[in-house]
N, C-alpha and C positions, 0 to 999 in steps of 0.2 A: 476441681482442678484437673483430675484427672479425664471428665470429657472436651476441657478444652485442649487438653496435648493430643486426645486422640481427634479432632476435628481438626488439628494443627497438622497430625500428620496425615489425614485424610486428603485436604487440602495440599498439601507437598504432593501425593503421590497422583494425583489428579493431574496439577500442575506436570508433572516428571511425565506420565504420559502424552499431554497435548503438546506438550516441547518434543518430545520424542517424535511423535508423529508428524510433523511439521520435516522433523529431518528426514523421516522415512518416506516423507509424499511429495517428491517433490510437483511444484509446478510446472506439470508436463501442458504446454500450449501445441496445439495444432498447426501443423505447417502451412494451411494459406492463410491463419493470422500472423504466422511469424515475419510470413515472405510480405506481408502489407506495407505500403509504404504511405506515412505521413501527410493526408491530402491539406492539413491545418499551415497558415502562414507563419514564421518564427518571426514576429516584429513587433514592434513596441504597441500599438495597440491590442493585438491579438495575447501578448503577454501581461496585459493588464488587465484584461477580460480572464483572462485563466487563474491570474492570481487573486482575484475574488470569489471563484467556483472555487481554486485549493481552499480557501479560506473558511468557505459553506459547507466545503465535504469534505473534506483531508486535515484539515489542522489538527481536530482537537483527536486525533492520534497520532497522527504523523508530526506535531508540533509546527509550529513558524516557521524554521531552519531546515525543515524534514528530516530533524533526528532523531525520531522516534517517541520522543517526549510531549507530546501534547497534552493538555487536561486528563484527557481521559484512557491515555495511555496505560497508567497502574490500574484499572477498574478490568482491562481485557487480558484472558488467559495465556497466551502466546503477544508479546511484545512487538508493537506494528513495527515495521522495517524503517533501519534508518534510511532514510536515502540518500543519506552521502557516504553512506560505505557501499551500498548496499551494487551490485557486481553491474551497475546499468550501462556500462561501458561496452558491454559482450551481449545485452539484450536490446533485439531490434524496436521499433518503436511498434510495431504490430503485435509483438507481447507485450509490452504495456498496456496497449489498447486494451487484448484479452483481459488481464487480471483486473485492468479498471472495470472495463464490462462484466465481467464476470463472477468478481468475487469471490472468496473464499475463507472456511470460521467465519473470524468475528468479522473480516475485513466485508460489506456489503458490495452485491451486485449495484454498477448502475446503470446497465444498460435501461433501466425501463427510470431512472431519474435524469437521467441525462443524455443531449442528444448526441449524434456520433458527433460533431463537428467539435461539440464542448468536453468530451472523453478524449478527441485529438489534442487538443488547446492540453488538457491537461497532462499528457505524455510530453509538451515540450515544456511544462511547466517543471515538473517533475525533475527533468533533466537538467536544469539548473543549481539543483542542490549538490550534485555529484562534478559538475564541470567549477564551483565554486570553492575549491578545496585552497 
């Protein structure tokens, strides 16, 4: 009994660290991906092609809705972003790009899974969760 309280609290203070850090790091993107501007079309076929790559790479964290709840959302240590809270109103589409490309924790890099055009498609995907409130 007593090593699973202490694995319980092991676990809490692991957790309390990777949350912590998360607040203390933020994501600092680079000014000429901030200044980038959106070369991807916003139209109904270009958004139906995006919503099948969210689907392949983003759902099972980010969930269907983009709120954070996908499958495999409780399995990861820091809770993926909701995206319809989450501040995308005040971040340009060229940081998106970044952290899609880039990645960060558990969130994977994809610049080398996906091409730019299909990392743009999904910056206007994305922004549909938050313009849907």
């Amino acid at each position: 009994m007593m090593k699973h309280i202490t694995l319980l609290m092991i676990g809490w203070v692991i957790l309390g660290f990777a949350m912590q850090a998360q607040v203390n790091n933020p994501w600092i993107v680079p000014d000429d991906y901030r200044e980038m501007l959106n070369p991807a079309a916003y139209d109904q076929a270009s958004m139906k092609m995006a919503e099948g790559l969210y689907a392949k790479h983003c759902e099972a964290c980010h969930g269907a809705t983009g709120m954070g709840d996908g499958e495999r959302s409780g399995e990861l240590v820091v809770d993926p972003s909701d995206l319809t809270l989450v501040d995308l109103d005040v971040q340009t589409d060229g940081e998106l790009y970044y952290k899609i490309m880039t990645g960060r924790d558990e969130m994977p890099a994809y610049k080398k899974v996906l091409s730019e055009e299909e990392m743009w498609l999904l910056v206007n995907y994305i922004r549909k969760f938050y313009q849907e409130d």
